[in-house]
KEZALUM-590233 format. One record per residue (C-alpha): residue number from 1; x, y, z. Coordinates in pm, 1 decimal. Example, Ala and Ser with C-alpha at 12.3 -4.5 7.8 and 13.67 -1.06 7.14 Angstrom:
ATOM  resi         X         Y         Z
ATOM     1    1230.0    -450.0     780.0
ATOM     2    1367.0    -106.0     714.0
//
This chain:
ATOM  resi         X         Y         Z
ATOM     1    1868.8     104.0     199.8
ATOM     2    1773.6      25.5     553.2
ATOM     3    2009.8    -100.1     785.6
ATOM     4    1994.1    -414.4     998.3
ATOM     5    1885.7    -182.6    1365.4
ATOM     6    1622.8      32.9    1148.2
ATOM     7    1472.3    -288.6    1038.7
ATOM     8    1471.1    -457.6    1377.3
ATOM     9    1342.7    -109.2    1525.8
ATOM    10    1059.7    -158.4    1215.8
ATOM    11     967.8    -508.6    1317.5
ATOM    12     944.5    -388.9    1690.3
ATOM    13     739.8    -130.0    1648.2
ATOM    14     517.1    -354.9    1351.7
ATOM    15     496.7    -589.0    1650.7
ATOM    16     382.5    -357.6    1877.8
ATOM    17      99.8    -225.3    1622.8
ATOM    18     -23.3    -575.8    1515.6
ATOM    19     -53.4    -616.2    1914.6
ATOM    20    -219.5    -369.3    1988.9
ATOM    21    -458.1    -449.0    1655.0
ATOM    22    -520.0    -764.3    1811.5
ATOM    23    -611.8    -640.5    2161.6
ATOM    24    -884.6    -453.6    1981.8
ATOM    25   -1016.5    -707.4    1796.6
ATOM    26    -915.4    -583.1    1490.7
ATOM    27    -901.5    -819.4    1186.8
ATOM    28    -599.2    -874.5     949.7
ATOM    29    -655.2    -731.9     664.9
ATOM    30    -840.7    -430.3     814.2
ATOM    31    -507.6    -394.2     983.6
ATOM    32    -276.9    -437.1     624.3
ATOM    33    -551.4    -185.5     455.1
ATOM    34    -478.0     101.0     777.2
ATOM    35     -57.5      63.8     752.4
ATOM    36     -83.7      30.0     387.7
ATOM    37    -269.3     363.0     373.4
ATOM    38     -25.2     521.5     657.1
ATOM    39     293.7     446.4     446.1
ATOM    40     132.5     531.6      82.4
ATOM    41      42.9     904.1     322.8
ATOM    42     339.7     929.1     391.8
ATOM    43     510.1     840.9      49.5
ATOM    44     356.1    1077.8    -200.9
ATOM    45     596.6    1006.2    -482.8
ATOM    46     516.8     600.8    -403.8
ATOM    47     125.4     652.8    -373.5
ATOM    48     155.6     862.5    -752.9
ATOM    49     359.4     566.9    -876.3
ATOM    50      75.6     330.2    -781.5
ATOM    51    -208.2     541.7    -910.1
ATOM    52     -27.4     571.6   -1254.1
ATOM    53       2.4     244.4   -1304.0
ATOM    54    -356.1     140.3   -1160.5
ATOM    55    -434.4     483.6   -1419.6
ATOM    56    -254.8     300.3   -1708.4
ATOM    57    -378.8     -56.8   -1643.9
ATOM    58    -771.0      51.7   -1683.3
ATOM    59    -676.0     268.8   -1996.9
ATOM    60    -510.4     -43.4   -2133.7
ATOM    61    -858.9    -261.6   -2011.3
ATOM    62   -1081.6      23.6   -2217.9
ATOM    63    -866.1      -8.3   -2507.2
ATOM    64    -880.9    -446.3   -2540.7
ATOM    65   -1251.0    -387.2   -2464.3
ATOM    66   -1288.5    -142.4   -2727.0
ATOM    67   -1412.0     137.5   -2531.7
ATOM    68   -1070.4     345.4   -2576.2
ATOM    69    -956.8     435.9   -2928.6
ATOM    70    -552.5     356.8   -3013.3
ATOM    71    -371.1     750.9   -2997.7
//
């Protein structure tokens, strides 16, 4: 768990991004998308976790839509 200086060091340093983001005209979500990507990079075990369950969800999709016999 992260304690209460590494989160105000994280908020600085979000700050300091979203800033700079700004300066260069950079929209919002374009923003989310780039730190979203940074931290999945830099979380392998995370970014697998996501994919299986994105992986998962579609199989379960193909299946309701009958594209996907039951195993």
């Amino acid at each position: 768990m992260i304690n209460d200086d590494d989160k105000a060091e994280l908020k600085r340093l979000l700050r300091h991004a979203a800033q700079f983001a700004t300066a260069h005209s950079m929209g919002g979500e374009d923003f989310i998308v780039a730190a979203w990507k940074e931290y999945l990079g830099l979380n392998p075990a995370k970014r697998a976790e996501l994919q299986d369950k994105a992986d998962r969800a579609r199989i379960e999709l193909a299946r309701k839509r009958g594209k996907l016999a039951m195993a």
